[in-house]
N, C-alpha and C positions, 0 to 999 in steps of 0.2 A: 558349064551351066551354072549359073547365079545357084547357092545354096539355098537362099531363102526360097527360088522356085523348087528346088527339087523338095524342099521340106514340105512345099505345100502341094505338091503331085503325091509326096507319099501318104501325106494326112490324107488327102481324098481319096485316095485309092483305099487307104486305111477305111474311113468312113463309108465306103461303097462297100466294099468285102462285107462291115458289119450291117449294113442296113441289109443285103442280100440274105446272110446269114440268118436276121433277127426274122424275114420273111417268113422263113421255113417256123420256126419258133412261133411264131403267132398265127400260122394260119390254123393248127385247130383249135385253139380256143375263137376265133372267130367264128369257125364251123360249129363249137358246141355252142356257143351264145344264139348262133342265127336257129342249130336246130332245136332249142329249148324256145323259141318262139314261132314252130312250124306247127299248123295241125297233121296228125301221124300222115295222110295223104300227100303230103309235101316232101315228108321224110326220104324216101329211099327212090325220087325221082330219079331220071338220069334223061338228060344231061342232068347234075346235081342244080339246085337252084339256091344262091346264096342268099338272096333277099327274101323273106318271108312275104306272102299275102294271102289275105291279111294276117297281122304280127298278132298272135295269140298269146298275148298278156295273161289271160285266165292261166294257163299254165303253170304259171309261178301260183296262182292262188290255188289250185288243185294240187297239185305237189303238198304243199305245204299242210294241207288239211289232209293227203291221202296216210301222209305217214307223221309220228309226233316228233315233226322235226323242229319245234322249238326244246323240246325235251332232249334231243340231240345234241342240239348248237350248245346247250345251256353244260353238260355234260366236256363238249370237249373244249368248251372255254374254260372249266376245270381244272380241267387233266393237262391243257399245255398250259395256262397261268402257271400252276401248280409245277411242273416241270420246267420251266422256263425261269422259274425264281428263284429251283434249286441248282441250276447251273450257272447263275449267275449270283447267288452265292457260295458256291464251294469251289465252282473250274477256277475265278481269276485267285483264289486266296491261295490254291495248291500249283497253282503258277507262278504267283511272285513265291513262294520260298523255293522253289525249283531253281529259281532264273535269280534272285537275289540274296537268298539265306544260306550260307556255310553252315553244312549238318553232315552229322557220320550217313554213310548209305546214301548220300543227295543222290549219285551218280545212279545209283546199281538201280536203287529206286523207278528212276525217271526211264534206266533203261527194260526195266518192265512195264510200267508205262506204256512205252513207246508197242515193247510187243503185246501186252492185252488189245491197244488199236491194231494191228493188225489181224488179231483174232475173227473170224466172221461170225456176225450173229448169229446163224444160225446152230454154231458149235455150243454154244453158251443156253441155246432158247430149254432143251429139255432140262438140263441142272438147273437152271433160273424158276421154270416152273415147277421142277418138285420142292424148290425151298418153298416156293411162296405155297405150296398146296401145303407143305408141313408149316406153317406159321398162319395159316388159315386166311391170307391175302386174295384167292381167288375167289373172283366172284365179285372183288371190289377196285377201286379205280387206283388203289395204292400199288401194287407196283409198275404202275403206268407213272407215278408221279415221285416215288420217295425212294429210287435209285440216283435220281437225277443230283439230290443232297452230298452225294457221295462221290461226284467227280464226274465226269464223261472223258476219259483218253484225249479224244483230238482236240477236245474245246481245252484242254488243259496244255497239249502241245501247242495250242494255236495262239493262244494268252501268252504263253512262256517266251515265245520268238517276240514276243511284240516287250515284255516286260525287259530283256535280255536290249532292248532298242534304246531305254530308259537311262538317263546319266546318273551314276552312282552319286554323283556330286547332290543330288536332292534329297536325298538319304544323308549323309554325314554333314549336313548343313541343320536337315531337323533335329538328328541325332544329335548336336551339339547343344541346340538349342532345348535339350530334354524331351525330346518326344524318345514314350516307346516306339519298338515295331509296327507292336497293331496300328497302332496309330498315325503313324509313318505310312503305313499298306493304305489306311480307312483314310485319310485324310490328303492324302499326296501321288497316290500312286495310284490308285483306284481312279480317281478320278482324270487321272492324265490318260489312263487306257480304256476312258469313256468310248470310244470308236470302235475299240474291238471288242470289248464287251457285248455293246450292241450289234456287232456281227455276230458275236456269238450266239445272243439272246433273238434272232434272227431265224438260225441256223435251225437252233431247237425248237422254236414258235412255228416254222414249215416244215418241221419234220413230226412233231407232236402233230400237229391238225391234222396231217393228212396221213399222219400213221393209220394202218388197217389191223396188222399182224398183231399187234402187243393188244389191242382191243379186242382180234379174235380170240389170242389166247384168254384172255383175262375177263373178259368182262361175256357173265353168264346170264344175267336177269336183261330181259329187255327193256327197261324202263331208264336204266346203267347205260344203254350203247352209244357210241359216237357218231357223228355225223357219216363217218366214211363205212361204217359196221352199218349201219340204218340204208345206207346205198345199195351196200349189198342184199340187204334183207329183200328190198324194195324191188331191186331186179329180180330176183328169185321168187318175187310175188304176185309183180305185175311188170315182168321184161318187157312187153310189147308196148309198153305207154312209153317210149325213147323220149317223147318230149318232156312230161315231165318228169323224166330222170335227169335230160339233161340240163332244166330248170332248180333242180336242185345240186346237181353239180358245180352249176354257176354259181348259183347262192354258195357255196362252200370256199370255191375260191376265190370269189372277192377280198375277203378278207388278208387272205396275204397278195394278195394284188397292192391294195390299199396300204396296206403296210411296206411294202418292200418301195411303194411309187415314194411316199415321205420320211423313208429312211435313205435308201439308197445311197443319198452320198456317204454318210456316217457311217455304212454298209461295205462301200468301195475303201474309202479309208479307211476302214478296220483292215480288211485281208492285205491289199498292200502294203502297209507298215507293218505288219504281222511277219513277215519273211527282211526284213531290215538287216538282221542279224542273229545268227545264231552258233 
């Protein structure tokens, strides 16, 4: 058989598997969009009924006035801005000297590193909050946000493979030319790992929003809470109102919907060149 046929049976076959796949994947957010525009009488129908009528728009505007979810939004645009800007200042700088800098310890280092990511958060969650109860942090949105300064493991390994991808030759060209380091990192290198950095800033930006746990822990006054901590309050308040719960659940994940549809390529070509070489 002709190669170029067999190349394009396996693309489509390729492309059917994923569109199959992506099915399962988006059928419930489909379901939570169509039931945050059901009135509750439509809700727990059966056969289920995917088309709303009428589409109860109010929903979104009850929701929003039932709980202070602009006080929310406003809150965890904060907290992952804030965390999202310390990972992408400290992950890629502690991965180019990993991956390009000669230093006593480089190895031993990186291979601790390597085991803290392995560690589960959960092992970490009580010592992490009796520092911050002793440093007087709880209560406030800081250590949601001023760990993130000081490295995250995997976004550090994940920059490192991709810097490790990098031709030394653009280093000893500036180097010759009198550039420091820093400057060589700020000026030349940082900028060529534009794609993964943005996977990484990514990474953090969906795990920050829709974090719950570091928000239970940490954050005590309710004026402080996050959109995802306000969700829970909300069920626990008024569980029976499913619709608009799940008009505010909508409203929550738009945002990285939006973001991941106009990054995405930048997204893809970060994690793929990330594993290039290591």
């Amino acid at each position: 058989m002709n190669p170029l046929v067999v190349k394009k049976i396996n693309r489509t076959l390729a492309h059917l598997c994923l569109i199959i796949a992506s099915f399962f994947f988006i059928i419930p957010f489909i379901w939570l969009v169509s039931t945050s525009l059901k009135p509750l009488t439509q809700i727990f129908t059966f056969p289920p009924e995917w088309i709303p009528h009428p589409f109860q728009w109010s929903n979104y505007a009850r929701a929003v006035e039932y709980i202070p979810f602009w006080t929310y939004l406003r809150n965890t645009a904060v907290i992952t801005i804030g965390s999202t800007l310390g990972v992408i200042i400290s992950c890629p700088l502690v991965a180019y000297s990993f991956a390009k800098l000669e230093w006593r310890g480089r190895g031993v280092l990186f291979f601790v590193t390597l085991a803290v990511m392995m560690i589960p958060g959960q092992v970490t969650m009580i010592p992490l909050f009796l520092l911050f109860t002793k440093i007087g942090w709880v209560g406030t949105s800081l250590p949601l946000i001023v760990p993130q300064f000081f490295g995250v493991p995997f976004y550090i390994f994940l920059l490192r493979q991709f810097f490790l991808g990098l031709p030394d030759a653009l280093r000893e060209a500036a180097r010759i030319d009198g550039a420091s380091e820093f400057r060589i990192y700020l000026q030349i290198m940082f900028p060529l790992a534009k794609s993964a950095v943005l996977a990484v800033a990514l990474f953090q930006f969906m795990g920050s929003w829709t974090d719950f746990i570091g928000p239970l822990l940490y954050l005590t006054n309710e004026s402080s809470y996050t959109v995802s901590l306000g969700l829970q309050q909300f069920q626990s308040q008024k569980g029976s109102e499913w619709g608009l719960l799940m008009a505010v659940s909508t409203l929550m994940t738009l945002p990285v919907i939006v973001l991941f549809f106009f990054l995405q390529k930048t997204f893809i070509n970060g994690i793929t060149f990330s594993g290039i070489k290591g």
